[in-house]
N, CA, C and O atoms as a MOPAC input file, in Angstrom:
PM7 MOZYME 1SCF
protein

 N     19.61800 1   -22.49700 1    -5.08200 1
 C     19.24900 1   -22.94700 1    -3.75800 1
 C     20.39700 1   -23.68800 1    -3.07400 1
 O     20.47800 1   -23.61600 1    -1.84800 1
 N     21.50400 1   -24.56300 1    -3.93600 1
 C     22.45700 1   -25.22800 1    -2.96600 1
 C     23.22800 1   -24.32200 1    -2.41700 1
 O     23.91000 1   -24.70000 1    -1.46500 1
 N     23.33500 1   -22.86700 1    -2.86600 1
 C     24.48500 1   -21.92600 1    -1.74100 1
 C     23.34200 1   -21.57600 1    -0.73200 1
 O     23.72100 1   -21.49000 1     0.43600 1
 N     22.11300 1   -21.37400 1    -0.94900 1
 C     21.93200 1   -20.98100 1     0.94600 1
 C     21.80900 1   -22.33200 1     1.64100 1
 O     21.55600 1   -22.40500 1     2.84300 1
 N     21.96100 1   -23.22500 1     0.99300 1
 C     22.05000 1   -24.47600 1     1.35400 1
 C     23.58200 1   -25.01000 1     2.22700 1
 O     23.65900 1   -25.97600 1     2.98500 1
 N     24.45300 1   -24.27300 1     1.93200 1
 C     25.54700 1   -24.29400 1     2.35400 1
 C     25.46700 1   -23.15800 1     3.75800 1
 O     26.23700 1   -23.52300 1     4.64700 1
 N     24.87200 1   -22.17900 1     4.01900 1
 C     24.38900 1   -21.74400 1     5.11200 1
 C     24.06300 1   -22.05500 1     5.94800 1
 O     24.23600 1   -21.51500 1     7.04100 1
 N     23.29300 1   -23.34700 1     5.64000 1
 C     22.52000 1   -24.08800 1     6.98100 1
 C     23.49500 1   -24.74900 1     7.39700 1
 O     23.36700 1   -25.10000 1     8.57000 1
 N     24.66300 1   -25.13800 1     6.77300 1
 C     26.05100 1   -25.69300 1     7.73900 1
 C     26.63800 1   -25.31600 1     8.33000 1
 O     27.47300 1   -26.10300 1     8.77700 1
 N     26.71300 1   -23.84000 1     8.83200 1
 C     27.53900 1   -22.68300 1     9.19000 1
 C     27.18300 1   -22.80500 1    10.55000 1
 O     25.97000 1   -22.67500 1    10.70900 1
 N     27.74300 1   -22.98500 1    11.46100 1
 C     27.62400 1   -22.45600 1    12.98200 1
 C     27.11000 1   -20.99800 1    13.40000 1
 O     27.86100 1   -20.06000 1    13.13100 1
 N     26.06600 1   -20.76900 1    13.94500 1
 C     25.47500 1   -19.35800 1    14.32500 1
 C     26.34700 1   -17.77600 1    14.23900 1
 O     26.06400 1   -16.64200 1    13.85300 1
 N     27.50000 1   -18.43200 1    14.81600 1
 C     28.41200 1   -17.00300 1    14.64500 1
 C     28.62400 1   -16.83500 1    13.49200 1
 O     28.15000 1   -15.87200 1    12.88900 1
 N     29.46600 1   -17.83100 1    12.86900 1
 C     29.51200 1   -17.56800 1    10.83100 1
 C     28.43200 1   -16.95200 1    10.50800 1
 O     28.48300 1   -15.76800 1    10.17700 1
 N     27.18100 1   -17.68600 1    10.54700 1
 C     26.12600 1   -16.81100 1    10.10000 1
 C     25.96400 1   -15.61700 1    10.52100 1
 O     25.27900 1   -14.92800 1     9.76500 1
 N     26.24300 1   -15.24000 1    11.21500 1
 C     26.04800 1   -13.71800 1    11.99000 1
 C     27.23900 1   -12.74100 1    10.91600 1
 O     27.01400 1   -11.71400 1    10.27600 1
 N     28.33200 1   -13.42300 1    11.02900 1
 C     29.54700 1   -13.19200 1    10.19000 1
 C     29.26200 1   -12.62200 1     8.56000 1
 O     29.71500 1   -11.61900 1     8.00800 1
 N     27.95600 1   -14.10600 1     7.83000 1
 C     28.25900 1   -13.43700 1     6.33200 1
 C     26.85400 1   -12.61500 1     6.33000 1
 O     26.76200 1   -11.82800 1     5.38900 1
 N     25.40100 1   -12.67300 1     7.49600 1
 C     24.47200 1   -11.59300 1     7.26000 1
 C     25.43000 1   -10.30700 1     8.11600 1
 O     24.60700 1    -9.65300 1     8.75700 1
 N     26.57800 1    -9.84600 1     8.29700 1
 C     26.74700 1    -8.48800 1     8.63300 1
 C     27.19700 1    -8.20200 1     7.36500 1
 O     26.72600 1    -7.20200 1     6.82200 1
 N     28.34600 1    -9.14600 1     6.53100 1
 C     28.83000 1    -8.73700 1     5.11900 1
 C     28.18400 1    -8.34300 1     4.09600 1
 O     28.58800 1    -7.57200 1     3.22600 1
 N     26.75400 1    -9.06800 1     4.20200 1
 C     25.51700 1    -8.83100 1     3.09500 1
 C     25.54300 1    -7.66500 1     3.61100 1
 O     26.06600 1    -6.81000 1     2.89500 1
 N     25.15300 1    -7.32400 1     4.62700 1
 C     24.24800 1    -5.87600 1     5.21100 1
 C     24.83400 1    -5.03000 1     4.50200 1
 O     24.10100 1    -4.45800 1     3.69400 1
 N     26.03600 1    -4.70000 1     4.51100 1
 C     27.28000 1    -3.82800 1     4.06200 1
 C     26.99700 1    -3.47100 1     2.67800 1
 O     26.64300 1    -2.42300 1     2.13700 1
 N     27.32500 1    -4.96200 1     2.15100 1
 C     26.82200 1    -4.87800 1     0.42500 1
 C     25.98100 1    -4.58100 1     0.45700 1
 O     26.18700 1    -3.36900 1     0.40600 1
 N     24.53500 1    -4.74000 1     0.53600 1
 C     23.27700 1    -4.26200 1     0.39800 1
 C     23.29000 1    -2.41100 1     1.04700 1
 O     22.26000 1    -1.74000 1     0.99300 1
 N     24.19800 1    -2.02100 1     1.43700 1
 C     23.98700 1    -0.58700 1     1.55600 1
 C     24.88500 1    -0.07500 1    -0.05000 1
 O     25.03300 1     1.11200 1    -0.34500 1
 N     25.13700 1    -0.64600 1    -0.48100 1
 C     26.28000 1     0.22100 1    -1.67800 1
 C     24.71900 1     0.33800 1    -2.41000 1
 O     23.63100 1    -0.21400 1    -2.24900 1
 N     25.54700 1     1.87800 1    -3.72200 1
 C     23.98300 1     2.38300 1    -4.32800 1
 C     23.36900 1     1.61200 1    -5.18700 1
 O     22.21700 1     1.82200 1    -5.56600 1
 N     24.25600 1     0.42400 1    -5.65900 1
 C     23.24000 1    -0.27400 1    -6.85800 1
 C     22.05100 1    -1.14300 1    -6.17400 1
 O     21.05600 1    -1.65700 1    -6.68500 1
 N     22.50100 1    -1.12000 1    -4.87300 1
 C     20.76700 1    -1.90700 1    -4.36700 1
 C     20.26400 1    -1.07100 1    -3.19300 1
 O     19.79800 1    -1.57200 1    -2.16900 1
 N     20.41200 1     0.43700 1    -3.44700 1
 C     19.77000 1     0.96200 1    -2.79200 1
 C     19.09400 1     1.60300 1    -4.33300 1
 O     18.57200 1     2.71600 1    -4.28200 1
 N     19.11900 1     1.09200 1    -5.24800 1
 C     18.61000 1     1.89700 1    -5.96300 1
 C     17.48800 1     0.80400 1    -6.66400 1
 O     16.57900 1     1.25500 1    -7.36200 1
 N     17.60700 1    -0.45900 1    -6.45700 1
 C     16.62500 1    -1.29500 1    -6.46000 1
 C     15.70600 1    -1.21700 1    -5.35100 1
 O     14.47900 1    -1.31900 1    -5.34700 1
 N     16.52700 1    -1.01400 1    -4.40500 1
 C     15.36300 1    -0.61100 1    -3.40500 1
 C     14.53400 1     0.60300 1    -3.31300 1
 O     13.36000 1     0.28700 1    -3.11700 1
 N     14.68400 1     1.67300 1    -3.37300 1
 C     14.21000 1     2.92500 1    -3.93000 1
 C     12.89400 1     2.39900 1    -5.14600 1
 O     11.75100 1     2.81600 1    -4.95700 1
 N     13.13800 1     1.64000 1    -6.13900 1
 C     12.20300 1     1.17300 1    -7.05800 1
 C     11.33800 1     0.15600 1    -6.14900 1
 O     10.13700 1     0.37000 1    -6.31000 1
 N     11.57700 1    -0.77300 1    -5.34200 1
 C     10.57400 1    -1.13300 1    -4.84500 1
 C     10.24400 1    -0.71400 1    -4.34700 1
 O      9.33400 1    -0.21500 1    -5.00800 1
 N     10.15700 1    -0.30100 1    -3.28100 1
 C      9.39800 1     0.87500 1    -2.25700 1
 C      8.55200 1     1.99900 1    -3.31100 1
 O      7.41200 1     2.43100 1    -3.13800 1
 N      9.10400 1     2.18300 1    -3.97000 1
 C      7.76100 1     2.91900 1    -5.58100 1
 C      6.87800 1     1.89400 1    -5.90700 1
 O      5.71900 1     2.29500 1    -6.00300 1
 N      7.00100 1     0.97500 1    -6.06300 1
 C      6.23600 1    -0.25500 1    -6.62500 1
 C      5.07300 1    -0.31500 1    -5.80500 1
 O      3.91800 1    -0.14800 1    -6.19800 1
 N      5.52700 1    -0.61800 1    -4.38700 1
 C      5.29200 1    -1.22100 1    -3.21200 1
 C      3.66400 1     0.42600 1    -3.29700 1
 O      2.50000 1     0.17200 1    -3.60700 1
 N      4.07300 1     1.55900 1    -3.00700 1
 C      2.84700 1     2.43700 1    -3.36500 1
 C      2.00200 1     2.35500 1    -4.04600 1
 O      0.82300 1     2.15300 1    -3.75200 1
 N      2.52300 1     2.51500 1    -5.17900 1
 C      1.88000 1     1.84600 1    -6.57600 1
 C      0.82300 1     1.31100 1    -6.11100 1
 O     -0.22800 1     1.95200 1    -6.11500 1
 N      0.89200 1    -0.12100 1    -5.55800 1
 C      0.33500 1    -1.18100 1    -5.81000 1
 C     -0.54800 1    -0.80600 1    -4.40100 1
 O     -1.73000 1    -0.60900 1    -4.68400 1
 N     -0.43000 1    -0.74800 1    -3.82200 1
 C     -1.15100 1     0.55000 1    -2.63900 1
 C     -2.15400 1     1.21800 1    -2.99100 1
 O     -3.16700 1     1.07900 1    -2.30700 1
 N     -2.18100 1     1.88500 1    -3.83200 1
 C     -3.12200 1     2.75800 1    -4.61300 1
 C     -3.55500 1     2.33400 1    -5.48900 1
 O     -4.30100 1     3.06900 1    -6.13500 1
 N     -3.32400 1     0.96400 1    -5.96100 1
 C     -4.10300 1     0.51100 1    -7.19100 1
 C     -3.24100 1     0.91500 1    -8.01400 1
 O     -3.86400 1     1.36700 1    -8.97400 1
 N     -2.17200 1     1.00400 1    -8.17400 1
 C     -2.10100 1     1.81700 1    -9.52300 1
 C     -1.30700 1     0.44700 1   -10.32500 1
 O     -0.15000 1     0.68100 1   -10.67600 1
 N     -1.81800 1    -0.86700 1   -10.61300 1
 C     -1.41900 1    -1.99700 1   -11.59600 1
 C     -2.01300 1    -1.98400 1   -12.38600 1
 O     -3.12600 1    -1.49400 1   -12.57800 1
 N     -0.92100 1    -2.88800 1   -13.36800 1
 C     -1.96100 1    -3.39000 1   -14.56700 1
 C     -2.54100 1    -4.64000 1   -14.86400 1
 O     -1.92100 1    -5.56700 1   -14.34400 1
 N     -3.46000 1    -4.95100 1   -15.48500 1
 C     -3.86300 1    -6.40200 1   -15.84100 1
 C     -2.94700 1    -7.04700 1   -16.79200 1
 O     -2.38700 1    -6.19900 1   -17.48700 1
 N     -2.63900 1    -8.11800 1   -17.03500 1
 C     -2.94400 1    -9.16300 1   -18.04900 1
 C     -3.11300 1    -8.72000 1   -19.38800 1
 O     -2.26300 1    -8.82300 1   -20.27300 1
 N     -4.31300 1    -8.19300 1   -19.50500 1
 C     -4.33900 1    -7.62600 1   -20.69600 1
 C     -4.07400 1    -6.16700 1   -21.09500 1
 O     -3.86200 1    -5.60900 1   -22.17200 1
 N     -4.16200 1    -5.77400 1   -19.86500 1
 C     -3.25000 1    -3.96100 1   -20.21800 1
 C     -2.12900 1    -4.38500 1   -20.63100 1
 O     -1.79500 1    -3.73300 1   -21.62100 1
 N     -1.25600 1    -5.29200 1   -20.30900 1
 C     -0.06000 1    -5.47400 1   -20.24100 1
 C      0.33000 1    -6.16100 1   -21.88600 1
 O      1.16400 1    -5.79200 1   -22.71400 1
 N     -0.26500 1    -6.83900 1   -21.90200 1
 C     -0.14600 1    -7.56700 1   -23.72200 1
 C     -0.90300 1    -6.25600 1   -24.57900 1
 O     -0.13900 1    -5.95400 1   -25.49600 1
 N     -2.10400 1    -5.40000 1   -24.59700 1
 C     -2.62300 1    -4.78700 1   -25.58800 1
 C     -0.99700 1    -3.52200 1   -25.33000 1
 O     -0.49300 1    -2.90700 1   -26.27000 1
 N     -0.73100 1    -3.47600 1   -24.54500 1
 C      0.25700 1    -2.04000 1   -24.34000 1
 C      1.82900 1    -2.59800 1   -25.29900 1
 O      2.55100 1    -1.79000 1   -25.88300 1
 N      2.05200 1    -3.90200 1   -25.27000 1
 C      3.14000 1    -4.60200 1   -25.89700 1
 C      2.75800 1    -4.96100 1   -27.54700 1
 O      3.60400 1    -5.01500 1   -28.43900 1
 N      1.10200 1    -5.21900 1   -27.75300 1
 C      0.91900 1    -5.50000 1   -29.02600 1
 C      1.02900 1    -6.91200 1   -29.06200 1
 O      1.73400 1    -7.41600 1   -29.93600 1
 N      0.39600 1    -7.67100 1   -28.18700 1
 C      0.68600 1    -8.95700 1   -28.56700 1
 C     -0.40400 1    -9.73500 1   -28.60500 1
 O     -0.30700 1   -10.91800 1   -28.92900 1

């Protein structure tokens, strides 16, 4: 939390400055490919298709 904390010191244009740099990064494929998985998730969970609590421990064995 103290680096976006260091954000809130930035004068409006800076900020404009490091959300265009994120944007950029956030297009390369390793987080378009996290994103791709959420947006699956995101259906998923749309349709019901989760698990409980205990689906989740009897499926692990615990």
């Amino acid at each position: 939390m103290e680096k976006l904390d260091i954000l809130n010191k930035l004068d409006p244009e800076d900020k404009e400055k490091i959300i265009y740099f994120a944007k950029i990064l956030l297009k390369q494929e390793k987080y378009q490919k996290l994103k791709r998985e959420i947006e699956e998730r995101k259906k998923e969970i749309e349709n019901g298709e989760v698990f409980t609590h205990e689906e989740i421990w009897k499926k692990l064995n615990v």
